[in-house]
C-alpha positions as CSV (number, residue, x, y, z in Angstrom):
1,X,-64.6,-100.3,122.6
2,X,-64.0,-99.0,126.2
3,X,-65.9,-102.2,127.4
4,X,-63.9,-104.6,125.3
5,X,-60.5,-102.8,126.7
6,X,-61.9,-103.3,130.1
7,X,-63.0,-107.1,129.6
8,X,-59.5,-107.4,127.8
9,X,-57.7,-106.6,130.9
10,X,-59.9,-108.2,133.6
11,X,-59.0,-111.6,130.9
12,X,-55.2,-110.7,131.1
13,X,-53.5,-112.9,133.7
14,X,-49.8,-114.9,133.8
15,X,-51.0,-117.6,131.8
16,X,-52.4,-115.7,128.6
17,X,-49.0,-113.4,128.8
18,X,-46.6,-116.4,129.1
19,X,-48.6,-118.5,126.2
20,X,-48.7,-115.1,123.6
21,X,-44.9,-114.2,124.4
22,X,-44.2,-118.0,124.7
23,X,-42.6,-120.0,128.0
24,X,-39.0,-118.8,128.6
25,X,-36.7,-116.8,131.1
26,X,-36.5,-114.0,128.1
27,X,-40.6,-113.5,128.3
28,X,-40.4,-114.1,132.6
29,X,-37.9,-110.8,132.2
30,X,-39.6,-108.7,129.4
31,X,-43.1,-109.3,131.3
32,X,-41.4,-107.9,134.8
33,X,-40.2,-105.1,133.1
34,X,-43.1,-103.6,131.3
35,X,-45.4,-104.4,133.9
36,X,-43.3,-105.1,137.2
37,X,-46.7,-106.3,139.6
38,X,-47.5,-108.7,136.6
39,X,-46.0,-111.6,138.8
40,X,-47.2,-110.2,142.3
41,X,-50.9,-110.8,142.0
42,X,-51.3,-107.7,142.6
43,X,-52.3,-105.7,139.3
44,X,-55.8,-104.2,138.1
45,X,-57.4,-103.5,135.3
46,X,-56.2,-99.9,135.4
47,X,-52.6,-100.7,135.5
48,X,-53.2,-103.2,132.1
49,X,-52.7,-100.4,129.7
50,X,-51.2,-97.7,131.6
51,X,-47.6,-96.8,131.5
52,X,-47.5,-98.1,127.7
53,X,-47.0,-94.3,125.7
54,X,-47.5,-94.4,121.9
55,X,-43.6,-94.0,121.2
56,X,-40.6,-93.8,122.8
57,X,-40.5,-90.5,125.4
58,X,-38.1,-87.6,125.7
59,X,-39.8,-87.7,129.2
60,X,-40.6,-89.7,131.7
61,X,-42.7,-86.1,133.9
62,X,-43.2,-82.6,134.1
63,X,-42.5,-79.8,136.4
64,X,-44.9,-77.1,136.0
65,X,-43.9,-73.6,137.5
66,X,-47.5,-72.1,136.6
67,X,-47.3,-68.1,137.6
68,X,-50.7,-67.1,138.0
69,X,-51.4,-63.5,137.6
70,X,-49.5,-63.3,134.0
71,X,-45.9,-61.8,134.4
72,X,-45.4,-59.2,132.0
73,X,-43.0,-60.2,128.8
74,X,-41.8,-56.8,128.3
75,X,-40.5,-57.1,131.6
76,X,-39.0,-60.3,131.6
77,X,-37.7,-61.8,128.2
78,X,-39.4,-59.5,125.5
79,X,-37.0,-57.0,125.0
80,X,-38.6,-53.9,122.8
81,X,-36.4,-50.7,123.1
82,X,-38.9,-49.2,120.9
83,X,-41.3,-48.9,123.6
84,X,-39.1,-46.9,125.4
85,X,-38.2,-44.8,122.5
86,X,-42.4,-43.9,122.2
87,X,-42.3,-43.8,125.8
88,X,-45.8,-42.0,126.2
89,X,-46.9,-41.6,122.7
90,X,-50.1,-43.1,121.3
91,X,-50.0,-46.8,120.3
92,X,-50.7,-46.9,116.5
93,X,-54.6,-47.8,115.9
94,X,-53.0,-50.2,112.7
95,X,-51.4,-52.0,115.2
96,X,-54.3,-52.7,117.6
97,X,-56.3,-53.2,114.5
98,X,-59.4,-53.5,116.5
99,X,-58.8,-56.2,118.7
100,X,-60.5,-57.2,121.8
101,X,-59.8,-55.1,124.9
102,X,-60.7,-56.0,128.7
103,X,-63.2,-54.3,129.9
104,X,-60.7,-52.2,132.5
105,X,-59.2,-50.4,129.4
106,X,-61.9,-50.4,126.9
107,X,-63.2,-47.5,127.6
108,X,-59.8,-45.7,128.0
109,X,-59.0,-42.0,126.3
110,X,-55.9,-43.0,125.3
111,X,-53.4,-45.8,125.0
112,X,-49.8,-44.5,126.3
113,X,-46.7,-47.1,125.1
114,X,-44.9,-47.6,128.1
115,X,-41.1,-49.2,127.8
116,X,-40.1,-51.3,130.4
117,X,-38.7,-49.5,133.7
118,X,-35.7,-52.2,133.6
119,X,-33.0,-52.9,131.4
120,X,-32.5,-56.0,129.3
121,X,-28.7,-58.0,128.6
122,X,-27.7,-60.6,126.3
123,X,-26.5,-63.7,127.7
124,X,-24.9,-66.9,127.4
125,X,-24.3,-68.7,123.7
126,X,-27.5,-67.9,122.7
127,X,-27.7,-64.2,123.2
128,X,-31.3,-64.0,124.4
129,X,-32.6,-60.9,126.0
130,X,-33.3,-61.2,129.6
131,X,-34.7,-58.5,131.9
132,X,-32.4,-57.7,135.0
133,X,-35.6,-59.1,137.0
134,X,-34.1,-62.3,136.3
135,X,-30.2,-62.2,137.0
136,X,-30.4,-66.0,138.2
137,X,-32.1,-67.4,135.4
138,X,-29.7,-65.5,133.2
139,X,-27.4,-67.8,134.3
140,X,-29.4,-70.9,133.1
141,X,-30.1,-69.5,129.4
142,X,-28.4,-71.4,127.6
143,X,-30.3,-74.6,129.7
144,X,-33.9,-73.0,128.7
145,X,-36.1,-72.7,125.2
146,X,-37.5,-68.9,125.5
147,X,-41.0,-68.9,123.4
148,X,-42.0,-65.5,122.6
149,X,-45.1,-66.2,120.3
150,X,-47.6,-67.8,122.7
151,X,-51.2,-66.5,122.2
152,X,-54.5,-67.6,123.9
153,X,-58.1,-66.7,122.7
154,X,-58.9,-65.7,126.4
155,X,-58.7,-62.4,128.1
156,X,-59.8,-62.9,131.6
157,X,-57.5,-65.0,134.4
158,X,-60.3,-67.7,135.3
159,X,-60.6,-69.0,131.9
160,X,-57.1,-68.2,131.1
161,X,-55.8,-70.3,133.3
162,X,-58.3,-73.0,133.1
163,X,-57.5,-73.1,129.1
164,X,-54.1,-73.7,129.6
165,X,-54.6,-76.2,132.5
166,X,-57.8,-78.2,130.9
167,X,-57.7,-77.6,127.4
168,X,-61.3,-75.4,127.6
169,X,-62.2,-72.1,129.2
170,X,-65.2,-73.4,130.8
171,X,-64.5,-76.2,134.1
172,X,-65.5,-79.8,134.9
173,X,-63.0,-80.8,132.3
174,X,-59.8,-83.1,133.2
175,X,-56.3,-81.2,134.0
176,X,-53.0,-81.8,131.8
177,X,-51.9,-83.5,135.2
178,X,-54.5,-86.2,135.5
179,X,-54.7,-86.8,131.7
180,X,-51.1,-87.9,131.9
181,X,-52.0,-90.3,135.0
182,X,-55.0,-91.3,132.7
183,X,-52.3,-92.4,129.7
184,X,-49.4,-93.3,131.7
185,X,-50.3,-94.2,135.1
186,X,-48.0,-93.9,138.0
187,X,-44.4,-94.7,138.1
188,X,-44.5,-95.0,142.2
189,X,-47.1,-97.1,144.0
190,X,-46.5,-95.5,147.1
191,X,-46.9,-91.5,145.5
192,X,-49.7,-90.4,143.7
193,X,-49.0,-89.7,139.7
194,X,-50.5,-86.3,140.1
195,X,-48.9,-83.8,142.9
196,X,-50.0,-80.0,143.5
197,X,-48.1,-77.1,145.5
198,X,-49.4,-73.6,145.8
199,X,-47.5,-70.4,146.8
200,X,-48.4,-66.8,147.0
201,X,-46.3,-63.6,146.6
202,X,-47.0,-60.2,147.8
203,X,-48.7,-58.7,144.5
204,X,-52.1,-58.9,143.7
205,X,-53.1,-62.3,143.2
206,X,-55.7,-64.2,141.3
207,X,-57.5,-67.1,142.7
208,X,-56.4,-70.4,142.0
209,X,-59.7,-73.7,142.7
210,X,-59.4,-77.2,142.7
211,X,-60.8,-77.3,139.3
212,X,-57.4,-76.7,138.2
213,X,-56.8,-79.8,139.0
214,X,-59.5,-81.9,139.0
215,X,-59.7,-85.4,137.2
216,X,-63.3,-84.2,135.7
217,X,-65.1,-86.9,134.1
218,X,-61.8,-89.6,134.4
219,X,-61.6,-91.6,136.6
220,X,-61.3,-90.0,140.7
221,X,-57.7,-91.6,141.4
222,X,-56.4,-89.4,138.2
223,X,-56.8,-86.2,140.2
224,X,-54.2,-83.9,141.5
225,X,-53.1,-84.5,145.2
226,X,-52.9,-81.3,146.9
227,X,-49.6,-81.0,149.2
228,X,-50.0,-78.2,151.7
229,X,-47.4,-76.1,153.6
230,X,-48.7,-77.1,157.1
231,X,-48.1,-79.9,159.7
232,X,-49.5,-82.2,157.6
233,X,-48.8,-81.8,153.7
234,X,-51.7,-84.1,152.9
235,X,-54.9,-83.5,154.9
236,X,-56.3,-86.7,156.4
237,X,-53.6,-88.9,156.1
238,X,-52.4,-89.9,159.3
239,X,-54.3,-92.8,161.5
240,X,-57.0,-91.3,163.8
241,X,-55.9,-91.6,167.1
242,X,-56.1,-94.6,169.0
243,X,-56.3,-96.8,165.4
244,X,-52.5,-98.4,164.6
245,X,-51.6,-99.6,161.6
246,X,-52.6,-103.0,162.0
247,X,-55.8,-102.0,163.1
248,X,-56.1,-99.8,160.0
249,X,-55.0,-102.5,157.6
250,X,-57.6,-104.8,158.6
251,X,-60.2,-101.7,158.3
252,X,-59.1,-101.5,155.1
253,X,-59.1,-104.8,153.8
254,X,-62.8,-105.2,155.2
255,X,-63.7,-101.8,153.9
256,X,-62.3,-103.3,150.3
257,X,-64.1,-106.6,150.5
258,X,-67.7,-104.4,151.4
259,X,-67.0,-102.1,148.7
260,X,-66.0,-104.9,146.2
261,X,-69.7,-106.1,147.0
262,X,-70.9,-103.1,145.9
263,X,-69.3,-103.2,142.8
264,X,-70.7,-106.7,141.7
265,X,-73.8,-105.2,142.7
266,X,-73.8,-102.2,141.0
267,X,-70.5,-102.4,138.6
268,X,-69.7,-98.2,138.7
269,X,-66.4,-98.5,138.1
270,X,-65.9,-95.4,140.5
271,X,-66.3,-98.0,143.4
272,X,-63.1,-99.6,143.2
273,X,-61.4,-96.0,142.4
274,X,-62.1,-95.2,145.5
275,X,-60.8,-98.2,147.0
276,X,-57.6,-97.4,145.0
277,X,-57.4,-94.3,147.0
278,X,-57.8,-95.7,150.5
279,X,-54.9,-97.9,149.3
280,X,-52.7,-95.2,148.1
281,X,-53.4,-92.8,151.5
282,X,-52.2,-95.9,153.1
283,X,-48.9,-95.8,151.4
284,X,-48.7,-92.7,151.3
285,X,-48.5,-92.3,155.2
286,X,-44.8,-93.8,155.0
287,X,-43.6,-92.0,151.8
288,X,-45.2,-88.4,152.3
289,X,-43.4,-87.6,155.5
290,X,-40.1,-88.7,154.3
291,X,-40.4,-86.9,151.1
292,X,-41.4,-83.6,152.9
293,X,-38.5,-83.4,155.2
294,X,-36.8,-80.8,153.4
295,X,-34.3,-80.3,157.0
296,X,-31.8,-83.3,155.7
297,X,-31.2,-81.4,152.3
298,X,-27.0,-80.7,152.4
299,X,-25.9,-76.7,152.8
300,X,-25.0,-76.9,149.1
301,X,-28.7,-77.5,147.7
302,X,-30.3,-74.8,150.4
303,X,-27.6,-72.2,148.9
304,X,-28.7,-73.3,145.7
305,X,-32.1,-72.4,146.2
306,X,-31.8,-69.5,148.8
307,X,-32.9,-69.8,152.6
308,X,-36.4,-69.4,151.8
309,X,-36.5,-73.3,150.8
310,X,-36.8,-74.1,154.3
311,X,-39.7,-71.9,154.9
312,X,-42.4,-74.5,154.2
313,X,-45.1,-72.4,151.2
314,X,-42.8,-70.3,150.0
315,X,-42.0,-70.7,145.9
316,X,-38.4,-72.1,147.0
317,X,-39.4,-74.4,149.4
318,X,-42.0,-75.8,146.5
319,X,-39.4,-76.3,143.9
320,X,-37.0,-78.0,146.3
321,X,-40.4,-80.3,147.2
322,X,-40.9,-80.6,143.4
323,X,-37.6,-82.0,142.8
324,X,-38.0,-84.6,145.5
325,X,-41.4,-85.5,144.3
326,X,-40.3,-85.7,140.9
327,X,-36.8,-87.8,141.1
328,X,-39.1,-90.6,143.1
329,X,-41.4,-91.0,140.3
330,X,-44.2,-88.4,141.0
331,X,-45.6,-87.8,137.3
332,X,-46.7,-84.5,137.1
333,X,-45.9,-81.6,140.0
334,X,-47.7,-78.6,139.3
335,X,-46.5,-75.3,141.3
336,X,-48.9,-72.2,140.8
337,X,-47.7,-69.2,142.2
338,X,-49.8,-66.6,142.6
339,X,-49.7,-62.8,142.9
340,X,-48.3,-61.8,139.0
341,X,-51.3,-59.6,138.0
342,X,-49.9,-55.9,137.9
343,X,-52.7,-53.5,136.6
344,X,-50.6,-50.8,138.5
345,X,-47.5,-50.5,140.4
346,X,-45.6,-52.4,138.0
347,X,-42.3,-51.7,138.6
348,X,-42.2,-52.2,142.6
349,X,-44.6,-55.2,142.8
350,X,-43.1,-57.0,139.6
351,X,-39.5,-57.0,141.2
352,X,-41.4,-58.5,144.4
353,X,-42.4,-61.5,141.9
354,X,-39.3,-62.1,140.2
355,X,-37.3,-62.2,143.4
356,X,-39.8,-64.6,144.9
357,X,-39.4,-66.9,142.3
358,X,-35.9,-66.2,139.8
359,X,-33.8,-68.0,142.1
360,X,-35.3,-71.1,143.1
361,X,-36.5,-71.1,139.4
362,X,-33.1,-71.5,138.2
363,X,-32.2,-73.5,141.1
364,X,-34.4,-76.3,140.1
365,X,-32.7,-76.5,136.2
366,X,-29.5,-77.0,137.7
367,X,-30.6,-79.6,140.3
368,X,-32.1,-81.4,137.9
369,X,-28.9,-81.3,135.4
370,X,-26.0,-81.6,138.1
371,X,-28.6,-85.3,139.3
372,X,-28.8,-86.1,135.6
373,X,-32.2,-85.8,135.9
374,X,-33.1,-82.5,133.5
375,X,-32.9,-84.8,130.4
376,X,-36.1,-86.8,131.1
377,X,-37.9,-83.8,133.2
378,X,-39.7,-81.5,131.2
379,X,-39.4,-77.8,133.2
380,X,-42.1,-75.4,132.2
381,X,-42.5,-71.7,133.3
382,X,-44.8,-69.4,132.3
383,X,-48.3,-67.9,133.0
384,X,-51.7,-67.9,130.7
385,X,-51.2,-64.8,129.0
386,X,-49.0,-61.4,128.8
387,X,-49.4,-58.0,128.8
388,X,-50.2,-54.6,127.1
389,X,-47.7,-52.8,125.9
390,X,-49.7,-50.0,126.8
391,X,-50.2,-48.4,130.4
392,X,-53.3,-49.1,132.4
393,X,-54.5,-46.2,133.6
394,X,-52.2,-43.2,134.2
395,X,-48.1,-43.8,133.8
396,X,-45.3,-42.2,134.9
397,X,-41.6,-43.9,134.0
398,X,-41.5,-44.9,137.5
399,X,-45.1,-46.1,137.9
400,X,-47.3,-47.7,135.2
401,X,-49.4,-50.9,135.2
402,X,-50.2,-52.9,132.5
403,X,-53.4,-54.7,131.3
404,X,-54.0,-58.5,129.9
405,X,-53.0,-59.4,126.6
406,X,-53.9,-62.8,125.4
407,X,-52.3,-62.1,121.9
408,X,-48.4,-62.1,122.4
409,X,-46.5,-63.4,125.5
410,X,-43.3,-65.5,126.4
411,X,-42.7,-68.7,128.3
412,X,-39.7,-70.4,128.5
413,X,-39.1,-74.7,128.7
414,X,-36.4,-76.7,129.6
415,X,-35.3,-80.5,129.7
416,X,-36.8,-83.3,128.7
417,X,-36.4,-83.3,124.9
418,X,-36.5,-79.6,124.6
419,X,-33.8,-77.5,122.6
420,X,-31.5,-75.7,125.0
421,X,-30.3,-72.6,124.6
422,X,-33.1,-71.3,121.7
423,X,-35.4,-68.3,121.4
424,X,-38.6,-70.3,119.5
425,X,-41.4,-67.4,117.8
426,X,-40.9,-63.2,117.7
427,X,-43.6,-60.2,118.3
428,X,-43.1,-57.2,116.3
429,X,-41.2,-53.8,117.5
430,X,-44.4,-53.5,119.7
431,X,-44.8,-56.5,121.2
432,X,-48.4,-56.6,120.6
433,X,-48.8,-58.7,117.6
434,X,-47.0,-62.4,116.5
435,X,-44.8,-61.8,113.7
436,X,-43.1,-65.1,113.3
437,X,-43.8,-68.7,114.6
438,X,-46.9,-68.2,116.6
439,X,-47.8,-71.3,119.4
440,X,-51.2,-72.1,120.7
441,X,-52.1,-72.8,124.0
442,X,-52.6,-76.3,122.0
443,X,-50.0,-76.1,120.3
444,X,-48.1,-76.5,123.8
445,X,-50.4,-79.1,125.2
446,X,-49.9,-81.3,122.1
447,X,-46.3,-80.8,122.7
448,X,-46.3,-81.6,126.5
449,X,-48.1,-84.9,125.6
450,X,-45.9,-85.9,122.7
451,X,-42.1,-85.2,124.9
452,X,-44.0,-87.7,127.2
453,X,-44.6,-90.4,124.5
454,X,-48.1,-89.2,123.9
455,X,-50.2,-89.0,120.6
456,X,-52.6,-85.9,121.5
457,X,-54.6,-87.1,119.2
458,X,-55.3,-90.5,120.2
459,X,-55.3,-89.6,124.1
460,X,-58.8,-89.9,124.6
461,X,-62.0,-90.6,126.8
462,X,-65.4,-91.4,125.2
463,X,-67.9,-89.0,127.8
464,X,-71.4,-88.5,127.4
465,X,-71.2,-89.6,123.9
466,X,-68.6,-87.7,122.5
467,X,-64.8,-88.2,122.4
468,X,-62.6,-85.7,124.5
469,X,-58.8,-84.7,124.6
470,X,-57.0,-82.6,126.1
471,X,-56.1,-80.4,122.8
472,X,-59.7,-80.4,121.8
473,X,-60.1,-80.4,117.8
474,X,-56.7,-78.8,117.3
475,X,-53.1,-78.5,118.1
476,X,-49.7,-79.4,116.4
477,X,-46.6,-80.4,118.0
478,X,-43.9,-77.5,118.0
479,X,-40.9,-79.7,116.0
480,X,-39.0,-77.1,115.5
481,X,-38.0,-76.7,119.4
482,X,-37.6,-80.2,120.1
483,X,-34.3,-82.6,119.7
């Protein structure tokens, strides 16, 4: 079937479209707008189906603010007051019930409920509970969908985070990032569909590899495009010196006609993929620079997001980058920010975190709304899993860590078809177990796809003999939190 697709649009030129949709100004103009090079001479095979979701979308891309470590829900918008009323007794074996425990507190004496060292207020229409960690995205609440019944079969960061990223807990596998540039393509030639940005705080951190991004067995051009915080955000993208860009051009075009030789030859498709990538680098090397210049941003926007948006790496500066990345047609931009994983000193290093991130955060919803541009943006924040409402190790009301807890933890979503202003999902007085709507790490991904026009369902690549998606064999879409 792939083959027929393929030989379908190789076949697909301006005299077949004109015939089917038949010769008229009305079919010149609806042919220019679904597929804008149709005209140009310039489309490929790739760009035949791509860009064409299943139905209409509530969004057009997605900001990802992954925080990699797994912030603590009790401390940020999973307010239990119980917890600090059975602040050091033992955590009821009927509410563990058995279930699977890291090997850092398996072997623990005892398990000591800890309440959270801060305090929680109700705000805006809604009247969710935030943690004071989070004063700025207070503000935005009633902007955001809080969902406090996420829950993940894995218990260790690496696959963790490669489930929520990939779909599986093992790699090689593609991202959520290039499976949307696999379905929908890119909406600017001169930007890849598929962006990543990396910061790090000053807790611990967790490591965070390439196979986070990675296109796995699609096609190369699908993967992530990592944009770095030094001189040059894309690594090899200038001209080597003492090569213009006339001289490079020609390289190019001869580089594309030897290559194109190659492919008659041997017809592996990743050939011309890779010419598609010389192409982009190319255009790239006028768009990148302009979009990185974060200096002509007006005093309004840096006060918005705090003076740390200028200081290129930070979490700020990311978000800022995100937003320009995103408003010029950048599919996907995935931030990870790393340094959430608090197995001790809790208190001190969590507040660390939330400052890093709770105002840029924030900053970014109300850039987004006050452009018009939160609508068809999907804003996701969250990390892959939460934490024990139990103390790692010894605890003090000042000092406590806690350990991983795949089975109950929050994120929180915003724009792009999403209710505003909603708490979606509830853990019991103990925030250890799912009480009422629970959501699967597939549950989200289906969701993701679907606010983007996606059938999860049908988004799929036949590898190796067998037919892969992103959600695997499972995964609903979350209705209830959508418009």
């Amino acid at each position: 079937m792939e083959k027929d697709i393929l030989e379908h649009g190789l076949n697909f030129n301006r005299r077949r479209f004109l015939s089917r949709l038949s010769l008229g100004l009305g079919s010149v103009a609806l042919g220019s707008l679904l597929m804008p090079d149709l005209f140009s001479g310039s489309i490929d095979e790739s760009d035949i189906l791509a860009g064409l979701p299943d139905f209409a979308p509530k969004a057009k891309r997605v900001i990802y603010l992954f925080q990699n470590g797994a912030p603590s829900q009790l401390e940020s918008f999973d307010y239990k007051p119980k917890l600090r009323e059975m602040m050091g007794q033992e955590l009821p074996a009927s509410i563990r019930a058995g279930q699977r425990l890291t090997g850092m507190t398996a072997n623990q004496a005892s398990f000591p409920l800890v309440g959270s060292y801060y305090d929680f207020k109700q705000y805006g229409q809604s009247r969710a509970w935030i943690s004071d960690l989070f004063p700025h995205t207070a503000k935005v609440v009633d902007d955001i969908c809080i969902i406090k019944s996420m829950f993940t079969e894995a218990i260790n960061h690496d696959p963790a985070l490669t489930f929520f990223q990939t779909g599986a807990q093992q790699g090689n596998r593609p991202s959520m990032g290039a499976w949307l540039s696999y379905g929908l393509g890119s909406e600017n030639k001169n930007l890849p569909a598929f962006t990543v940005l990396l910061s790090r705080g000053k807790g611990n951190g967790q490591g965070v590899y390439s196979k986070l991004w990675t296109n796995g067995f699609l096609d190369s051009t699908h993967q992530g495009v990592h944009f770095s915080s030094g001189e040059d955000p894309v690594l090899y993208l200038k001209d080597p010196e003492g090569l213009n860009r006339f001289e490079r051009r020609k390289m190019l075009d001869k580089l594309a006609e030897m290559n194109d030789m190659s492919y008659k030859e041997f017809g592996d498709p990743e050939i011309n993929a890779k010419v598609q990538q010389y192409e982009m680098a190319y255009r790239m090397q006028t768009a990148v620079p302009e979009i990185t210049d974060l200096s002509k941003e007006p005093d309004d926007i840096i006060k918005l997001y705090g003076s740390d948006c200028l200081v290129p790496g930070t979490f700020a500066a990311n978000c800022l980058l995100a937003r320009k990345l995103s408003e010029n047609g950048v599919r996907f931009v995935q931030l990870y920010h790393q340094g959430w994983d608090q197995h001790g000193n809790l208190p001190s290093e969590m507040a660390s975190q939330a400052k890093d991130v709770d105002q840029a955060s924030a900053a970014l919803i109300t850039d987004l709304k006050q452009r018009g541009l939160l609508d068809e943006t999907l804003v996701i924040w969250g990390g892959e899993f939460g934490r024990t409402n139990y103390s790692q190790g010894k605890m003090t009301k000042d000092n406590y860590g806690r350990d991983h807890h795949p089975r109950c933890f929050s994120i929180w979503m915003a724009g792009g078809g999403v209710k505003p202003g909603i708490v979606h999902g509830e853990s019991d007085d103990f925030g250890y177990n799912i009480i009422k709507d629970p959501v699967h790490v597939h549950d989200f991904q289906a969701t993701v796809l679907h606010q983007l026009g996606l059938n999860h369902e049908k988004l799929i690549f036949k590898h190796l003999g067998r037919r892969y998606r992103l959600t695997d064999v499972s995964g609903k879409v979350i209705n209830d939190i959508l418009i």
